[in-house]
C-alpha positions in Angstrom: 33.0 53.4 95.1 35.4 52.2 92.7 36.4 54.6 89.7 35.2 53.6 86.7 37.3 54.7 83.5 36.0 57.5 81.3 33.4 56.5 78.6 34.2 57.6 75.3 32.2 58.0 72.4 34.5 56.2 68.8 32.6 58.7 66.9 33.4 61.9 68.1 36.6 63.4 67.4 38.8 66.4 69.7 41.0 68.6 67.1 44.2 69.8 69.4 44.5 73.2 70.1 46.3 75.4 67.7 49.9 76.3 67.5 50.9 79.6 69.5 53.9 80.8 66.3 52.0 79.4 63.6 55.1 78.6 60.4 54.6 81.3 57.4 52.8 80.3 54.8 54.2 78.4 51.6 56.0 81.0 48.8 55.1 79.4 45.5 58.0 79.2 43.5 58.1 81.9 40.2 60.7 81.6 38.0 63.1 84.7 36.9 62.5 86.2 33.4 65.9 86.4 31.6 66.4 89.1 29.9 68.3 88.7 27.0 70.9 91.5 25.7 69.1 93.8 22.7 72.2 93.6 20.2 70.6 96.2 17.9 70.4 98.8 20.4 73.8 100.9 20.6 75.9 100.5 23.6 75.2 103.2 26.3 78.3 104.6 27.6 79.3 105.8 31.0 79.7 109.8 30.7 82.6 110.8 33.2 82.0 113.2 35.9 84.8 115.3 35.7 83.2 117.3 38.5 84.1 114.7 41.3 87.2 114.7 42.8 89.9 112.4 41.0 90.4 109.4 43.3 93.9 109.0 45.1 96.3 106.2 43.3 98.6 104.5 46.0 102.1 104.9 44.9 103.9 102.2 43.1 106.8 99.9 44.8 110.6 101.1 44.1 111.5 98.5 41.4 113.8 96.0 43.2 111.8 96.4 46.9 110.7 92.8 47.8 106.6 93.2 48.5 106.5 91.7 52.4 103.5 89.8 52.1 105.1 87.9 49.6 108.7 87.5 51.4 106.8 86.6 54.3 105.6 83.6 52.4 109.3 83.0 50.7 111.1 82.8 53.9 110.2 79.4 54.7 110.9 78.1 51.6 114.4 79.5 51.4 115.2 78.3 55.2 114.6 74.7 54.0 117.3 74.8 51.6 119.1 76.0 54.8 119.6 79.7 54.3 119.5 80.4 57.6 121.1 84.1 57.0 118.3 86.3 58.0 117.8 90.0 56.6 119.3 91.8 60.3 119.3 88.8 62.1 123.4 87.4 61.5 122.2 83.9 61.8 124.1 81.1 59.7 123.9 77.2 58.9 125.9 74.9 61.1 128.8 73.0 59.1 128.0 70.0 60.8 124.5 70.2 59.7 125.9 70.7 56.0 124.0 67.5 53.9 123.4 67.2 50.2 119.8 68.5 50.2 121.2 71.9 50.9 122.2 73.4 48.3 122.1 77.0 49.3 123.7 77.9 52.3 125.2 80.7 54.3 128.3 79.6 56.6 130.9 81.9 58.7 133.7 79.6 58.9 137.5 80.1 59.2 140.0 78.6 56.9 141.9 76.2 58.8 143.9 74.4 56.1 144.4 75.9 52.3 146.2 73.1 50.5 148.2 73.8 47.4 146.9 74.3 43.8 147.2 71.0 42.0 146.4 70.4 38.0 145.2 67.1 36.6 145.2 65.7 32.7 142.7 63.3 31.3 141.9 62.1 27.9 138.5 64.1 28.8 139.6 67.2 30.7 142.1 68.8 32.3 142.1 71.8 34.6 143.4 73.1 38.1 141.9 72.4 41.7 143.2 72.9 45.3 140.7 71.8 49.1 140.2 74.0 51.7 139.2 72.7 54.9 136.6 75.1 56.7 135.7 75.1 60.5 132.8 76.4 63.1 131.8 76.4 66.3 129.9 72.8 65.3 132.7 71.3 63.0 135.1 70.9 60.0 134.0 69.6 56.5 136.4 69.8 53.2 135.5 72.0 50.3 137.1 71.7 46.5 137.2 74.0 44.0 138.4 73.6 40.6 139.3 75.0 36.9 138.0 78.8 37.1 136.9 79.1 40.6 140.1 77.8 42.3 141.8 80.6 39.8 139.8 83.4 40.8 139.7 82.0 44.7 143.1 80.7 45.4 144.8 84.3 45.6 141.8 85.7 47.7 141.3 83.2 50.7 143.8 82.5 53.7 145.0 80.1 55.9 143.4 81.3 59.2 141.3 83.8 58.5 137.1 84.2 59.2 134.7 84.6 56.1 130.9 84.3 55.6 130.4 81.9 52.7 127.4 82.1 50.6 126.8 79.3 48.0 123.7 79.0 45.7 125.2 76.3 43.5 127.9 73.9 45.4 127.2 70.1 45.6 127.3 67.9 49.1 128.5 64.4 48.3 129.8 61.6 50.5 133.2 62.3 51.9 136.1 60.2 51.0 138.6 59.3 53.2 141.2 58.7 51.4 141.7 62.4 51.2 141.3 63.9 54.4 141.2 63.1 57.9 138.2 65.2 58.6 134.9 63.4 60.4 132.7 65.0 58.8 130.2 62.6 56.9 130.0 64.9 53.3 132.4 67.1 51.6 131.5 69.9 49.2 132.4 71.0 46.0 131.4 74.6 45.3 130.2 75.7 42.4 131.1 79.2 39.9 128.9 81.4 42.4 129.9 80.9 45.6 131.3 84.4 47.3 133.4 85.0 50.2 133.5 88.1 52.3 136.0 88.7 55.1 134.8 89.3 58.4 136.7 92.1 60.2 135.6 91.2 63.5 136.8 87.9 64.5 135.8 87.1 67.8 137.5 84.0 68.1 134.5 82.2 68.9 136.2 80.1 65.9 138.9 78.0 66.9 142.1 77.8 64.8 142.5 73.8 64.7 139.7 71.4 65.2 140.5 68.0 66.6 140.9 65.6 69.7 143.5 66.5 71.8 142.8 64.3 74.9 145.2 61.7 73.9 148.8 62.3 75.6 151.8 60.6 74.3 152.0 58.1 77.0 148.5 56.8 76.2 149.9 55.9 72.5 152.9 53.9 75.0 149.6 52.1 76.9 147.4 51.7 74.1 149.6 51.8 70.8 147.4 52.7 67.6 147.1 50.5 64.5 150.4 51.4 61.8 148.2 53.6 59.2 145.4 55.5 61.8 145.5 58.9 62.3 145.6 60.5 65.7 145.7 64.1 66.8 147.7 65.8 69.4 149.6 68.0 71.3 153.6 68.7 72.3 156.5 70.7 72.4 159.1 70.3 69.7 162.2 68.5 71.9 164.8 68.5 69.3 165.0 68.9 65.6 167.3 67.4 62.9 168.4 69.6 59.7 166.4 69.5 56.7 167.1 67.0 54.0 165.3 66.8 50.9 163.9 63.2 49.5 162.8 62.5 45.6 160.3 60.6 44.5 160.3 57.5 42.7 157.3 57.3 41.0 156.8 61.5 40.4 160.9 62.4 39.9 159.6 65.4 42.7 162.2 66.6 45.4 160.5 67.2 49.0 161.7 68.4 51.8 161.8 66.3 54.8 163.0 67.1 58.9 162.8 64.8 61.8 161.8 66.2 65.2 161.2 64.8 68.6 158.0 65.8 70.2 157.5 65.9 73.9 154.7 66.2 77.0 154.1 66.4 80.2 153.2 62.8 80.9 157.3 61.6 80.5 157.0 60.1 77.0 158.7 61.3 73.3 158.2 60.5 69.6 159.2 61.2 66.5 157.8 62.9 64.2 158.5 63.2 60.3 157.4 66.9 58.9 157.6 67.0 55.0 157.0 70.0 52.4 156.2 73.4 53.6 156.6 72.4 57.5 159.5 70.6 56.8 161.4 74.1 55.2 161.0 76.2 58.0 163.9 77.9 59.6 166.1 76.1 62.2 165.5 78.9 64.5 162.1 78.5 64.2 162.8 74.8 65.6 165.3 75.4 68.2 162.6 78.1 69.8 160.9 74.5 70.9 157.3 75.4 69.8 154.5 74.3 70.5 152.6 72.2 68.3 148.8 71.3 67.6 148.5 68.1 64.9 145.4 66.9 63.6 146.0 64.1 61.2 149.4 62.6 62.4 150.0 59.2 60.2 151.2 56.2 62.5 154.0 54.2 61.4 156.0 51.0 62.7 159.2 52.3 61.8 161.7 52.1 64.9 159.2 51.2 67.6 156.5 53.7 67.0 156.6 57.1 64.9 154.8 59.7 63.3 154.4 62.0 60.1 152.6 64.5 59.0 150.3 64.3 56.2 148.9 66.6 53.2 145.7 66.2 54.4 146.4 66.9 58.2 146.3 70.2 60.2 149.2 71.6 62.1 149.3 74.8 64.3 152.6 76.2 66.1 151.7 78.4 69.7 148.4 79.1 69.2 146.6 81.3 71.8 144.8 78.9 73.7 144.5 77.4 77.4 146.0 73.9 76.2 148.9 75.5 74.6 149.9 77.9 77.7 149.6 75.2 79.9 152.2 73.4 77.9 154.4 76.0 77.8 154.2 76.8 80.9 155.3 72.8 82.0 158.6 73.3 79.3 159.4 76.8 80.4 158.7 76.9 83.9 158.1 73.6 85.6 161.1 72.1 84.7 159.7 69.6 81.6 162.8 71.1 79.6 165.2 69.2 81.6 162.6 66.4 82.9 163.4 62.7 81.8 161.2 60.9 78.9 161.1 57.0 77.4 160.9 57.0 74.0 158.4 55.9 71.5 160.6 55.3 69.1 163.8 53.7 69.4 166.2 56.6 67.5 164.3 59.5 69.1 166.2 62.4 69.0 167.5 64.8 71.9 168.4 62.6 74.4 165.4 59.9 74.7 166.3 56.6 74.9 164.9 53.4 73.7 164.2 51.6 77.4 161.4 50.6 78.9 159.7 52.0 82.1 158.2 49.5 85.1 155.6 47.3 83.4 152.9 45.5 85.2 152.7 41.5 85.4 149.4 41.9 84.2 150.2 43.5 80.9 153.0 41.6 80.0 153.4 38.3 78.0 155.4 35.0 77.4 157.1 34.0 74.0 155.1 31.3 73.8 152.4 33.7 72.9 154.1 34.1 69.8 152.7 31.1 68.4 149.7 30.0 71.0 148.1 33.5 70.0 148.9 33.9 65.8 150.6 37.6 66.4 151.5 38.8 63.2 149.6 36.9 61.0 147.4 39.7 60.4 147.5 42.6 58.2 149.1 45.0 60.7 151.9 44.0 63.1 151.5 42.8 66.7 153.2 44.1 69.5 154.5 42.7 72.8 156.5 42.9 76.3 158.2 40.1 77.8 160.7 39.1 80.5 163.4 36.7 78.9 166.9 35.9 79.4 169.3 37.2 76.3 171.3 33.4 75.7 172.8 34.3 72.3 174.0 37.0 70.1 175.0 36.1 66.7 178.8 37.6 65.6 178.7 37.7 62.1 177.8 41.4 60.4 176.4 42.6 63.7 177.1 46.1 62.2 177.1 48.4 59.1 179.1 51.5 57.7 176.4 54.4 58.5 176.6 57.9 57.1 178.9 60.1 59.5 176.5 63.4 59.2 174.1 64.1 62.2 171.0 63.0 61.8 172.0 60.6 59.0 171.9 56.8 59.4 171.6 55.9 56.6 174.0 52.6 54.9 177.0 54.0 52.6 179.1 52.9 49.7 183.0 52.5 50.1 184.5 53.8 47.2 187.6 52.7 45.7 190.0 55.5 47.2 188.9 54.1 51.0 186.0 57.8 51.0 182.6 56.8 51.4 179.2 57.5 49.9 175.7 58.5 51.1 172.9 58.2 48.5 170.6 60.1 51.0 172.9 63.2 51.9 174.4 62.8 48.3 177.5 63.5 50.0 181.2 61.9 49.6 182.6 61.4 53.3 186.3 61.0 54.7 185.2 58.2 57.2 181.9 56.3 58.4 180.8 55.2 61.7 179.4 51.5 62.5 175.8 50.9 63.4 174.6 47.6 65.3 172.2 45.5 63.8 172.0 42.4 66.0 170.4 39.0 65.9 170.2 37.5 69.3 167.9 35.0 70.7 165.9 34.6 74.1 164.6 32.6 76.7 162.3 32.0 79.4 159.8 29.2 80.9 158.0 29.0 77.9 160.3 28.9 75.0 162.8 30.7 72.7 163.1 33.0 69.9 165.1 34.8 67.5 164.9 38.7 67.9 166.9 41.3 65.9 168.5 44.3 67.7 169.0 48.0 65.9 171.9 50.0 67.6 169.8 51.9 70.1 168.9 48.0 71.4 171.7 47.0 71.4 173.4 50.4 73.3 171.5 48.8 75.9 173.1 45.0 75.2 176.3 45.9 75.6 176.2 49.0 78.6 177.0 52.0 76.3 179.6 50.7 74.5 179.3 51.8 70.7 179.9 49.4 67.8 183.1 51.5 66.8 184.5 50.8 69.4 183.9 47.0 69.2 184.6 47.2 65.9 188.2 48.2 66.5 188.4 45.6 69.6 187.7 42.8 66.6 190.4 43.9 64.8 192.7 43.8 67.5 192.0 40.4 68.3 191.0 39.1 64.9 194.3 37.2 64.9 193.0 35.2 68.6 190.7 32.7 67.8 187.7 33.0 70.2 188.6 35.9 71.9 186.2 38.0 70.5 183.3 35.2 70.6 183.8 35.1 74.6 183.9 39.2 74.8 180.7 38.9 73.5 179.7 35.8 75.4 180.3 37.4 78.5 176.9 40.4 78.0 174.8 37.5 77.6 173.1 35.0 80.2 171.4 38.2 81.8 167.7 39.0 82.0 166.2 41.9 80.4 162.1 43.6 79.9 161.6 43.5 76.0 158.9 45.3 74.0 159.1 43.9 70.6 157.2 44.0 67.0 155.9 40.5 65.3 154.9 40.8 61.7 155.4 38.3 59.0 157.5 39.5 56.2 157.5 38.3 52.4 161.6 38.0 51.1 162.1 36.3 47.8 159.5 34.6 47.6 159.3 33.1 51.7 157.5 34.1 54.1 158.7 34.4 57.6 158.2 35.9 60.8 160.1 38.7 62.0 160.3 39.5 65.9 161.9 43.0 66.0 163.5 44.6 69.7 161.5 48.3 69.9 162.7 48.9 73.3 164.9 47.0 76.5 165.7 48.1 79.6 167.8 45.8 82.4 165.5 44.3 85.2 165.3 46.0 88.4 165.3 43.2 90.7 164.0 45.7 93.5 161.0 46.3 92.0 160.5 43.2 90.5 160.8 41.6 93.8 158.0 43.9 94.7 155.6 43.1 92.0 156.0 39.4 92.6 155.2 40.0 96.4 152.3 42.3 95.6 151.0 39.7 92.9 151.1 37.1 95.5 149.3 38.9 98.4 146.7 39.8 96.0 145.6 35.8 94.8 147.3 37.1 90.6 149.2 34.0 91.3 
């Protein structure tokens, strides 16, 4: 039978059964009874017990002892002004992390250039300052002080020695370049606080000179610097000349001046212009041929290529280091005191000459380049090597009366009793000696152009022979019309390898461009023959 659903009846009800944890029953709310104070009735006072035991005070902090919780919570703060001197720990900011938000800072740095105390006058102030240039394991950055400080510093700090420097006061500002050669994006000026303490243990973890000493002198011969950089590097002193002593036009100051040649291991020399306290040291200090470290060498066009030092530069004589040895080593041992070198600059000293090694076809250029490319147009002069034919030299004033004194090249005065003057030396001389100073032109497929010789050049013109001597051959046959005009005729219609200067030059007014001969050498028709070949074979041409 089929199930039939349940009847049920509307009116009837089922109550569900009751909870097993019933909730507790509703607390009515009853509301506190303040009681108020009784102001009338007298104040009851706490009677002590002075028959408990008195309770045990800690002891008070030494005055002066920093509470640790609280210099736990300090140290932070202090480390992001970059204290990063630690109580025990030794641990100091980096100088190349040295910015103008820090300023307190601990620093262990060595002194690696202490320049002279300088004073200045305004119509607003006046006072005393000298730099310092300060060095880690990270890098170098320039510091000033002035008036006071630099008074109560300048006798204390040296050249070359480690301190820790603590400064609560200095300001970071950009760095200008004018004034030093250092990389370093800020300079500091510290302020009347600043301490430094000598370290006694000098590890050398420091060095002495920071810089970039990769560059040898023959990669200023393949890739020659702009005239006014700065480069750094490192030689032995070749030759020196004696010191001389230059004054100022503008200041009425006397400095002291020396001309060396410097030297390396890759077969190149340069010279090099030392001036104030470098410049005075003794001779025997320069014919010992150290070895020198230069950060901050100025470039100059004079003579081919040349170098001077600078007031803001750094410069080190055989330091204790791997490079150094190695050098000496190479002069002392291996023969570089004897070895051959092409020279940089056309009057190097000590032997170097003013010729040029083999040059590749691919580096060299045509005088048509001259024009076709705009060399020398620019601010700084243009440089370039060609293979011409010499078709003219000019035989009017190819030379002057030069000061007689070694090292002195200077043009003299002829006085009136046949002696002779130098305005450099500032010395009256019994005799002179000539000089070239040539204006020739050259040749090749492309075109010509006028090129002036100096005597080192023209050495090279006329195979050794000096312009005294054909100065006196004039004068022999000054009474033989053309007989000197052929002598010179007859060093001409041969081919030579040129490295010369383009600049344009401002003279009265005009301006014109000046081709000047840094280097020559004679063509080795050997080895040119085997360049040519080698070009060919290898589709160059």
């Amino acid at each position: 039978a089929a199930l039939a659903p349940p009847t049920t009846n509307p009116t009837t009800t089922t109550n569900p059964p009751p909870p097993t944890n019933p909730p507790p029953p509703r607390q009515q709310y009853q509301p506190q009874q303040q009681q108020h104070p009784n102001f009338a009735a007298p104040p009851q006072q706490q009677q002590p017990n002075f028959a408990a035991p008195r309770q045990q005070q800690p002891n008070p902090r030494p005055l002066g002892e920093l509470d640790p919780n609280k210099w736990q919570q300090q140290q932070p703060r202090r480390e992001a002004f970059g204290a990063k001197k630690a109580q025990g720990q030794g641990q100091f900011a980096k100088i190349a992390a040295l910015n103008p938000y820090m300023q307190r800072f601990t620093i262990k740095a060595r002194v690696t250039n202490k320049g002279a105390m300088k004073t200045w006058s305004k119509p607003t102030s006046e006072g005393k300052l000298f730099g310092l240039e300060l060095a880690d394991a990270s890098g170098e950055i320039r510091a000033v002080c002035f008036k006071e400080l630099a008074d109560r510093l300048y006798p204390l700090v040296h050249e070359g020695k480690t301190y820790v420097v603590t400064e609560t006061s200095g300001r970071l500002k950009p760095s200008n370049k004018q004034w030093t050669t250092i990389p370093h994006e800020y300079e500091v000026t510290f302020g009347n606080a600043v301490t430094f303490e000598e370290c006694a243990d000098d590890d050398g973890d420091i060095p002495q000179i920071v810089g970039d000493f990769s560059r040898t002198l023959a990669s200023l011969a393949s890739s020659p610097p702009n005239v006014g950089d700065n480069v750094d590097l490192r030689a032995v002193v070749k030759s020196a000349f004696p010191i001389s002593f230059v004054t100022s036009k503008k200041s009425g100051k006397e400095t002291a001046k020396r001309e060396v040649t410097l030297v390396d291991d890759s077969g190149y020399d340069v010279r090099m212009t030392f001036w104030g306290d470098h410049a005075q040291k003794e001779d025997d200090f320069w014919r010992s041929n150290p070895v020198v470290s230069a950060r901050g060498c100025r470039v100059s066009d004079f003579g081919g290529l040349s170098l001077s030092s600078s007031w803001s530069g750094s410069y080190k004589f055989d330091l204790n280091d791997e490079a150094t040895t190695r050098l000496r080593r190479w002069w002392d041992q291996e023969g570089g005191r004897d070895a051959p070198s092409q020279a940089l600059t056309g009057s190097s000293l000590g032997g170097g000459s003013s010729t040029l090694g083999p040059v590749p076809l691919a580096q060299r250029q045509c005088l048509e380049d001259i024009t076709t490319r705009n060399l020398g147009k620019g601010d700084k002069a243009d440089y370039l090597i060609f293979k011409a034919t010499l078709n003219y030299v000019k035989t009017d004033a190819m030379w002057y009366p030069a000061c007689s004194n070694e090292g002195c090249s200077k043009k003299v005065i002829h006085n009136s009793d046949d002696s002779w003057y130098c305005e450099k030396c500032q010395a009256t001389l019994e005799d002179c000696k000539y000089r070239f100073m040539l204006t020739t032109t050259f040749v090749d497929d492309s075109g010509q152009q006028y090129v002036s010789a100096f005597n080192d050049q023209a050495m090279t013109i006329f195979t050794n022979i000096d312009a005294n001597r054909i100065a006196n051959y004039k004068e022999e046959v000054d009474n033989h019309d053309g007989v000197f005009e052929d002598y010179i005729k007859s060093f001409t219609h041969r081919q030579f390898l040129v490295k010369a200067r383009v600049k344009n030059e401002t003279w009265q007014d005009q301006t014109r461009l000046k081709v000047s001969m840094v280097a020559i050498s004679d063509i080795d028709f050997v080895q040119e023959s085997a360049n040519l070949i080698a070009a060919i074979e290898s589709g160059a041409f």
